[in-house]
N, C-alpha and C positions, 0 to 999 in steps of 0.2 A: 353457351353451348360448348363443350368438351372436346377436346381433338375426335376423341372416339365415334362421338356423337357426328360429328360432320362429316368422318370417311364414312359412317353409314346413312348420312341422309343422301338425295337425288341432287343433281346438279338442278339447281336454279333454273328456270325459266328463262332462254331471251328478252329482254328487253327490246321491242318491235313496235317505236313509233310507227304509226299512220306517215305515207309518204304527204298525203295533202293536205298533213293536221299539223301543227306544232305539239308538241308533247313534252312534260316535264318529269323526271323523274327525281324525287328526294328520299334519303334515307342516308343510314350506317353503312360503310363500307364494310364486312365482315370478312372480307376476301379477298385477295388481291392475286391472281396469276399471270401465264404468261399465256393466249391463244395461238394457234398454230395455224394459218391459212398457206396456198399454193406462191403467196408474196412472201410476205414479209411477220414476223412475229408481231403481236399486237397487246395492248393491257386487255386482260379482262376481269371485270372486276365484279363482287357478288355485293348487291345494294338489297338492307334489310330497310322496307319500308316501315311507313309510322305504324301501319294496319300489323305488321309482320310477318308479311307474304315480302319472298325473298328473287330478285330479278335478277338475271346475268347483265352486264353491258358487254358485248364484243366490239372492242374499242380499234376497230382496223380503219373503220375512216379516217382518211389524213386526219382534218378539224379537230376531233376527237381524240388521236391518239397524240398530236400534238400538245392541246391544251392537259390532258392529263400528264405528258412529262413534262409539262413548264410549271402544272402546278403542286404534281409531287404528293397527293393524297394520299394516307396511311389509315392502316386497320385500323377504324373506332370511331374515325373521323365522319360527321356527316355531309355529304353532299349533295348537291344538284347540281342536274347533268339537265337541259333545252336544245331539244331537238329544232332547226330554224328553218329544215328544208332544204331544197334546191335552191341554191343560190349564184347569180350571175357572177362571173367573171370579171376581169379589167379586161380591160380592148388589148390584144395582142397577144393574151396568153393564150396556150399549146390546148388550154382545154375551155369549153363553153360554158361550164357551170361547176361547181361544187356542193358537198352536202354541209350546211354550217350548224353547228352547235354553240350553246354558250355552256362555261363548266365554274361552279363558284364552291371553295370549300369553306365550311364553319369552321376559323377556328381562329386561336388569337390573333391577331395582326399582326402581320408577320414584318419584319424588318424591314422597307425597299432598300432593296441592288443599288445606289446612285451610281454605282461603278459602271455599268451597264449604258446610263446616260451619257458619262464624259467621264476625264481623269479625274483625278484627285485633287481639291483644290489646292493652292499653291499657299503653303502656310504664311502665316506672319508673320514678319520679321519680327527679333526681337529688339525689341524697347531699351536705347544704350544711351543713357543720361549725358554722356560725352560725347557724343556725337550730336546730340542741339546745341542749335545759337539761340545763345540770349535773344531773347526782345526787349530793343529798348523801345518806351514808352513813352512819346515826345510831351512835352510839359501840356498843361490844358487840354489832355486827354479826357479827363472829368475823374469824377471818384470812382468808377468802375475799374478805371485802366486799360478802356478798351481804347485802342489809337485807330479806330474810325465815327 
């Protein structure tokens, strides 16, 4: 589809899981913007399904708008987006529940962060021929030469 062609097709349909269904949504990203609500700006994103009926996601749920900037999806890429419901809390937090989703994008396997984990492992010294002791090899070691 053509730049031309998209500023005159209709904006995509919401994407409107069932609150008491789990729901999956796959396809092509063919969109990527930014939504506008009375909080905070959100991803919104236009998903071309297999069928090629084209869905909006309004990505303003925490869960959601989270997982999409940690996982950084681009125009072409395909993904699934699972809607998981209402989901409890840990004991002590400010709020009783959340909406959780899970988000997995196709595409090569991307490098892990280990940096993210820990520091940087601490290299290996290098290997200084003068700086070993000999080993001496007490007689009756056997033909190996190992002295145990």
């Amino acid at each position: 589809m053509t730049l031309e062609d998209r500023l005159e097709a209709d904006l995509a349909p919401a994407w409107r899981p069932d609150k008491d269904d789990s729901a999956v949504l796959v396809g092509e990203i063919v969109d990527i913007d930014e939504g506008t609500s009375d909080y905070d700006p959100y991803p919104l994103l236009t998903i071309r399904q297999d069928d090629g009926t084209e869905l909006a996601v309004h990505a303003f749920h925490t869960v959601l708008k989270n997982e999409l900037i940690r996982q950084r999806p681009k125009i072409g890429e395909r993904i699934g987006i699972k809607y998981l419901g209402e989901q409890p809390t840990k004991p002590g937090s400010k709020f009783k529940s959340f909406i959780g989703y899970k988000v997995k994008v196709d595409r090569a396997a991307a490098e892990f962060d280990w940096s993210k984990i820990g520091a940087e492992a601490e290299p290996e010294p290098a290997y200084d021929e003068a700086s070993v002791e000999p080993v001496t090899v007490p007689a009756g070691a056997g033909e190996d030469n190992i002295p145990f």
